[in-house]
TORROMAR-489133 format. One record per residue (C-alpha): residue in three letters; x, y, z. Coordinates in steps of 0.001 Angstrom, whole numbers, plus 524288, in hexadecimal, padded with zeros to 5 digits. Layout:
REM TORROMAR-489133
res ALA; u X; v Y; w Z $
...
This chain:
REM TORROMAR-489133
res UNK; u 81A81; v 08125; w 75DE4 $
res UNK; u 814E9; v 0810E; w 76BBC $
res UNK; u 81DE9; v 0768F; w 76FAB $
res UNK; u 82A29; v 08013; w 76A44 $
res UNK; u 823E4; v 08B45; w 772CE $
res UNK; u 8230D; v 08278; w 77EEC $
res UNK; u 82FCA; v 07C79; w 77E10 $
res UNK; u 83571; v 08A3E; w 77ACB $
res UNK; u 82EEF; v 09158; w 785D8 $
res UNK; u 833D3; v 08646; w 7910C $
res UNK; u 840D1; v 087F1; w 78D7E $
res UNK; u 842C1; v 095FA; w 78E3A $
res UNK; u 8398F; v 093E1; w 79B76 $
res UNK; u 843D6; v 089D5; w 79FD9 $
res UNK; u 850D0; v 091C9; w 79A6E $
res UNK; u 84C08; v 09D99; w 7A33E $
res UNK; u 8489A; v 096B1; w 7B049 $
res UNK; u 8552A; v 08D6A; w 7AEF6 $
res UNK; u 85EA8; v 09AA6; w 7AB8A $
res UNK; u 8579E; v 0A119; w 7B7BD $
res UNK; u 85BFC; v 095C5; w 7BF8C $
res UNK; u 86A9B; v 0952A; w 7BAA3 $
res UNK; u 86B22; v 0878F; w 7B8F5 $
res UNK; u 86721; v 08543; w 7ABF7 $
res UNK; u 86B3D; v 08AFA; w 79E18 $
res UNK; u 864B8; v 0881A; w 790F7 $
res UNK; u 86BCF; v 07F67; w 78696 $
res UNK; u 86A63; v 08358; w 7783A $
res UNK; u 86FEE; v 07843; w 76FD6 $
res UNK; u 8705B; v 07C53; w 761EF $
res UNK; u 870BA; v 0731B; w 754BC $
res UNK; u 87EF6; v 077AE; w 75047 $
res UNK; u 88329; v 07314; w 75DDB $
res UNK; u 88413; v 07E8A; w 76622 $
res UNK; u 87FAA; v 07F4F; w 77469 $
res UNK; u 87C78; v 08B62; w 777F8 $
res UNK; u 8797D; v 08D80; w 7881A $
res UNK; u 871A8; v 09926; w 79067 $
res UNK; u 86459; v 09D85; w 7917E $
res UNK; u 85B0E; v 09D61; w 78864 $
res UNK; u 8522C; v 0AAC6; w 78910 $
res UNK; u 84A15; v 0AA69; w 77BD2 $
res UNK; u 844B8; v 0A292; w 773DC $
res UNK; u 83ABF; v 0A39A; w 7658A $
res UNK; u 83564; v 09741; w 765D3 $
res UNK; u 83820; v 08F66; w 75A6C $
res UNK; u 841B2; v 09935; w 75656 $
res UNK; u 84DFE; v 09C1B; w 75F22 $
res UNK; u 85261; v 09BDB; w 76D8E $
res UNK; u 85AC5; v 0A5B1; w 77239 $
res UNK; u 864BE; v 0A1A9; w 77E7E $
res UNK; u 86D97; v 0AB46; w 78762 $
res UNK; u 87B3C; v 0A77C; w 78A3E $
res UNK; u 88195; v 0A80E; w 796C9 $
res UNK; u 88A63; v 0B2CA; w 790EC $
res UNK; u 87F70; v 0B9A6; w 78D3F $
res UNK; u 87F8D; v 0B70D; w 77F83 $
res UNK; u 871B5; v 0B34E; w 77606 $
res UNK; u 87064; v 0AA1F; w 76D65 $
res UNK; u 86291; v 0A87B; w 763C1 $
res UNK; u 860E9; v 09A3B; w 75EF6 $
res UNK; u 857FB; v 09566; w 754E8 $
res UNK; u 8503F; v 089A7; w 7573A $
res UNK; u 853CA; v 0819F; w 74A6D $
res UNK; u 86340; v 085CB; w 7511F $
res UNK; u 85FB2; v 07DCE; w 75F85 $
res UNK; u 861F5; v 06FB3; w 75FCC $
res UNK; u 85BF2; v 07018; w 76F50 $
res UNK; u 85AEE; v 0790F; w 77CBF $
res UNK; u 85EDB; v 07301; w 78811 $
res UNK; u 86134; v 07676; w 79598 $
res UNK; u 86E1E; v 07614; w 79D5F $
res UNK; u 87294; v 07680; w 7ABA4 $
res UNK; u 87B7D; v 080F6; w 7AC6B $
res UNK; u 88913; v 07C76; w 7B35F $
res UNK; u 888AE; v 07F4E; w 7C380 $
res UNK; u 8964E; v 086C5; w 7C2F4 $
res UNK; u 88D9D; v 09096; w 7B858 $
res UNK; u 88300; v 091FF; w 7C220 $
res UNK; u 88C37; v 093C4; w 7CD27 $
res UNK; u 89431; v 09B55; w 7C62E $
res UNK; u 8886A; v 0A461; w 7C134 $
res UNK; u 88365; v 0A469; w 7D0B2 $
res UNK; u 88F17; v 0AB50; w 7D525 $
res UNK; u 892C6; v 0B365; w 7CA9F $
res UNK; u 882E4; v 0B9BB; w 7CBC6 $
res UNK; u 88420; v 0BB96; w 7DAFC $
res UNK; u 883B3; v 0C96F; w 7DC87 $
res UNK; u 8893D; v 0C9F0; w 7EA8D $
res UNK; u 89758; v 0D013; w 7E6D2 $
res UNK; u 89D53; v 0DCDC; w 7EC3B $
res UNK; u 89374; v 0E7F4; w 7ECF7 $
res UNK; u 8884E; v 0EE4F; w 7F4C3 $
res UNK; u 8804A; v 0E36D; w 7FCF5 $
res UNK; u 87400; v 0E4B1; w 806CA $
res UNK; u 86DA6; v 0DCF6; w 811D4 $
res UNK; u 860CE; v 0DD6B; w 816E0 $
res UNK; u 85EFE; v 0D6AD; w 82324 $
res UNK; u 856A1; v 0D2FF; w 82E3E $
res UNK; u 85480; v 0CACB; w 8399B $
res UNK; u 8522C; v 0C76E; w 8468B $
res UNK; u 859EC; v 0C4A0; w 85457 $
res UNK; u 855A4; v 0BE78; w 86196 $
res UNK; u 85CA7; v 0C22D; w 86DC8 $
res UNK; u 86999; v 0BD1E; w 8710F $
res UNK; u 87266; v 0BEDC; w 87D46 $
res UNK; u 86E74; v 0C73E; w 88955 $
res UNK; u 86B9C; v 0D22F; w 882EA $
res UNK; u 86606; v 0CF09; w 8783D $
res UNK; u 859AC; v 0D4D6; w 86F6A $
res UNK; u 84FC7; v 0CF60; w 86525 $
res UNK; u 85494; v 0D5EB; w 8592C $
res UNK; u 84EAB; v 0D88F; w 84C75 $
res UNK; u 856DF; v 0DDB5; w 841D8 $
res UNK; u 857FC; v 0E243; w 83400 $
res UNK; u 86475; v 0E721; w 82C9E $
res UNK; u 86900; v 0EDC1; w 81FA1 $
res UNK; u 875B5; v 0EC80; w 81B1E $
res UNK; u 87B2F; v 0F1FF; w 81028 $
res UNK; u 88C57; v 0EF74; w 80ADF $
res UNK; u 89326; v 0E913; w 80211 $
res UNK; u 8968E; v 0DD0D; w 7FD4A $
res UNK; u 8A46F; v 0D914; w 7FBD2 $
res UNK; u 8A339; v 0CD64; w 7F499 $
res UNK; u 89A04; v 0C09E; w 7F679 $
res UNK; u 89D8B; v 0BEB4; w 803F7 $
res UNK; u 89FFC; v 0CCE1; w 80CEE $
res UNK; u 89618; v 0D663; w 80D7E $
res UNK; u 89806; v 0E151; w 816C1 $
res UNK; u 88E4F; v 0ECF2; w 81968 $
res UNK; u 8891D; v 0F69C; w 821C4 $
res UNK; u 87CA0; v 0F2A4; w 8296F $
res UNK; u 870C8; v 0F8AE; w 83058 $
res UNK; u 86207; v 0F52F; w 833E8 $
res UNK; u 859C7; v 0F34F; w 84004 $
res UNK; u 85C2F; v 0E90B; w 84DA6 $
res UNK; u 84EFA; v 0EA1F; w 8518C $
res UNK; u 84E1C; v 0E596; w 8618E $
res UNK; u 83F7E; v 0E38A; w 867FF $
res UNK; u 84455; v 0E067; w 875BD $
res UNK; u 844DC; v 0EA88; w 87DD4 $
res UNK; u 84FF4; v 0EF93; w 881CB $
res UNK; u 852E1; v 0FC6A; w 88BE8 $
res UNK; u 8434B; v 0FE44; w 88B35 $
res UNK; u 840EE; v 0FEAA; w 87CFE $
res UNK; u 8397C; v 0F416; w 87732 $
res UNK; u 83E57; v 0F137; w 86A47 $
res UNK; u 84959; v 0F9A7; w 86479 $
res UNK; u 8532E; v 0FA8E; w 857D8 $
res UNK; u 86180; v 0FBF8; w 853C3 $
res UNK; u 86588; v 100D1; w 84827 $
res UNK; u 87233; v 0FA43; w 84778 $
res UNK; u 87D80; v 0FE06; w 83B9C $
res UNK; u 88840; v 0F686; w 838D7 $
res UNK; u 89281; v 0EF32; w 83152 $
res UNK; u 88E2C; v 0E239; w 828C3 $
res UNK; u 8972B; v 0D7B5; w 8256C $
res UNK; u 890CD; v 0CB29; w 81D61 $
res UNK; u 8981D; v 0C093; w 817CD $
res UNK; u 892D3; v 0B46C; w 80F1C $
res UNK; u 89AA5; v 0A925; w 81041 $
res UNK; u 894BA; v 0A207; w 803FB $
res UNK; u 88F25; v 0AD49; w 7F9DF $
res UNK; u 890EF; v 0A520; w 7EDB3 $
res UNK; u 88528; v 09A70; w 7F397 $
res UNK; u 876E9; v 09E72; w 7F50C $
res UNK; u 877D0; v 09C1B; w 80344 $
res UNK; u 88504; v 0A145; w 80A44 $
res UNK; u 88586; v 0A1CE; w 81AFB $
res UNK; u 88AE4; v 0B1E2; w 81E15 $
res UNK; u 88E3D; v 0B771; w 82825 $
res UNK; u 88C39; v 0C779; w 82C09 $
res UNK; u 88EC1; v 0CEAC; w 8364B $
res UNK; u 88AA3; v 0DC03; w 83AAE $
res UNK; u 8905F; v 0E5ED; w 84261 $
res UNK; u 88DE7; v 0F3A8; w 84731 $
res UNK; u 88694; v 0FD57; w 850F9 $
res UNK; u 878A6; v 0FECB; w 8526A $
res UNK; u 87163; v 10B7E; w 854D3 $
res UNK; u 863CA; v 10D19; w 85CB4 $
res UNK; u 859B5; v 1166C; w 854CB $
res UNK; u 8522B; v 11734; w 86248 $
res UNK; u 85E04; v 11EA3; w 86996 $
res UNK; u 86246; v 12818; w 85DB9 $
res UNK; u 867EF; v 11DDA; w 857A9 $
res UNK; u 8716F; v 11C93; w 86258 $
res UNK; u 87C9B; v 1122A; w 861E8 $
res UNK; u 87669; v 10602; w 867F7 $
res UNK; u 883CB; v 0FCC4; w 866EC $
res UNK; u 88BF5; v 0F3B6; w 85E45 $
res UNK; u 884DE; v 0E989; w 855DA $
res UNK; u 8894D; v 0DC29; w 84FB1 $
res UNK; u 881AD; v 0D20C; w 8477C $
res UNK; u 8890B; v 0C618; w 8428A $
res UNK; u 88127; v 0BE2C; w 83991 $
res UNK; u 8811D; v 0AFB3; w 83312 $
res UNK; u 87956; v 0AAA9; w 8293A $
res UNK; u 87675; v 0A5C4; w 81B30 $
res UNK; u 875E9; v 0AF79; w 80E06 $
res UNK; u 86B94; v 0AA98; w 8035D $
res UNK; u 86C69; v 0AF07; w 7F5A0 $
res UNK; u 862AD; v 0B4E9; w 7EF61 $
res UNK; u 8653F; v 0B531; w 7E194 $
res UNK; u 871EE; v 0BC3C; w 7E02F $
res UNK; u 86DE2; v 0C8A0; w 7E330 $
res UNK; u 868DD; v 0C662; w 7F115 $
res UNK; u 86BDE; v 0BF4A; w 7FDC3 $
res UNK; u 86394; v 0BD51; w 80A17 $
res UNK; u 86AEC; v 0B96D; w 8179E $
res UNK; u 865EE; v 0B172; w 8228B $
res UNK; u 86EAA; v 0B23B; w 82D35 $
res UNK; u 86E3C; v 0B28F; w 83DE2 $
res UNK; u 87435; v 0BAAA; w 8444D $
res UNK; u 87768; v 0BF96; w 8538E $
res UNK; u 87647; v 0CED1; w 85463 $
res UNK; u 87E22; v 0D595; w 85FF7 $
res UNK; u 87805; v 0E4D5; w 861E0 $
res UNK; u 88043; v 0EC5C; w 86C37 $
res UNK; u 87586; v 0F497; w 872DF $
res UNK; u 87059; v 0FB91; w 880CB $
res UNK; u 86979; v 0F216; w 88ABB $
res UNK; u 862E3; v 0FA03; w 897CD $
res UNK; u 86680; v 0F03A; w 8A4B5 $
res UNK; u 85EC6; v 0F2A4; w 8B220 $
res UNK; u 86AB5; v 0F570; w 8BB2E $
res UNK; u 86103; v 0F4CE; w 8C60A $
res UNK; u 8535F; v 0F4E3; w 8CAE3 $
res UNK; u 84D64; v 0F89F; w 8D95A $
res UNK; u 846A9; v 103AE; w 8E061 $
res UNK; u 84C77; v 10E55; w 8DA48 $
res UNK; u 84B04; v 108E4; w 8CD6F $
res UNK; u 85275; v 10235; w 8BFD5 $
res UNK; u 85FC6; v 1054C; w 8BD0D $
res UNK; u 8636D; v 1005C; w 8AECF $
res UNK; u 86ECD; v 10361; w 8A572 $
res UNK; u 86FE1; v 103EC; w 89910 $
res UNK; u 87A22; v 0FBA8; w 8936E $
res UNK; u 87ED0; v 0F5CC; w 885FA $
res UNK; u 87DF5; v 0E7C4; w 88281 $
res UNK; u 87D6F; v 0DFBA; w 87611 $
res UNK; u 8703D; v 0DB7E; w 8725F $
res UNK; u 870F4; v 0CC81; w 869BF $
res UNK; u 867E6; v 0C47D; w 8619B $
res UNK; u 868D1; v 0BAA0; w 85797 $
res UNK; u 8607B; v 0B91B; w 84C8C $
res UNK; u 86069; v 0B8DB; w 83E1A $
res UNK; u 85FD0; v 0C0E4; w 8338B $
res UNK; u 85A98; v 0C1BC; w 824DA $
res UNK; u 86178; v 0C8FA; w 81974 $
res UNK; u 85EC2; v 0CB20; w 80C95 $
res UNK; u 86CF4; v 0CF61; w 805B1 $
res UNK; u 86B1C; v 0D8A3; w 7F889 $
């Protein structure tokens, strides 16, 4: 009897880690010569086994009815097949989280930190296009102030070249006008942020991106014209502040 229990207990043990997996399916051979394929999920030992079908149908089998239970490697096409039929990113409402970081590029250029929501829909496995907005967080100083933000808003375009794999290279880019909080929330200029990168599945629910990208924020510089006895002459002009960095997303 305890050698029934044991036996009994590792193979519904084995039948649920194996069906978790999605490689494996349990084998019910029967003594009139039926085969009968799926999961088992319960099980009287010493008195029946009950199996689920991938329809969804339930069969109850006596144990004087079993001639043996064996495992069997389900075909890869199934698997495949199962992979891409479960992947839930189809047409509908998507989100991004994101954040990252950017070292000064060009003459102009800032030390950014930044952090974006965006929030649109997904046309199929491949385009997703939203509306975007966040903080670009600069600690150089710029015009006197040491350390200021952006809150920038704009268009977001995504596209995954290979959805279908658990690793597929995107690209994204944003575009838009960013507004300062510290001024009224005055129009600071044009922004742009073309990205690159690689998407990894998480389950098929979830995605994170890791991607690099070079951010171009269209903003007001102060220049010293001049400088003697009577004093500094500056102007205030508009310039385009770059960096390149990277960024982290978590797709949902």
């Amino acid at each position: 009897m305890g050698r029934v229990w044991f036996l009994s207990i590792a193979i519904f043990f084995c039948s649920n880690v194996f069906a978790q997996q999605g490689q494996y399916q349990d084998v019910i051979y029967l003594k009139n010569g039926s085969v009968v394929k799926g999961m088992i999920t319960e099980f009287a030992p010493t008195k029946s086994y009950t199996i689920k079908t991938a329809d969804g149908s339930i069969f109850v089998f006596k144990v004087e009815e079993i001639e043996k239970i064996a495992k069997e490697l389900i075909p890869n096409s199934a698997n495949s097949n199962r992979a891409i039929n479960s992947d839930s990113f189809v047409a509908g409402y998507r989100g991004v989280i994101e954040g990252g970081f950017g070292a000064s590029s060009g003459s102009y250029g800032l030390n950014t930190v930044c952090f974006a929501i965006s929030n649109g829909y997904q046309f199929n496995k491949k385009l997703y296009a939203g509306i975007a907005t966040g903080l670009n967080y600069y600690p150089s100083s710029v015009a006197g102030v040491d350390g200021f933000g952006l809150i920038p808003l704009y268009l977001d375009g995504r596209y995954s070249f290979l959805p279908k794999n658990p690793v597929s290279p995107y690209a994204s880019l944003g575009a838009g006008f960013s507004f300062d909080p510290q001024q009224s929330f005055e129009g600071a200029g044009g922004y742009l942020n073309p990205s690159v990168g690689a998407q990894i599945a998480v389950g098929n629910k979830y995605k994170i991106n890791l991607g690099f990208n070079y951010r171009i924020q269209q903003m007001y510089f102060t220049n010293i014209v001049s400088a003697g006895p009577g004093g500094i002459v500056t102007e205030r002009v508009i310039r385009f502040s770059e960096s390149a960095g990277f960024a982290i997303g978590f797709v949902f």
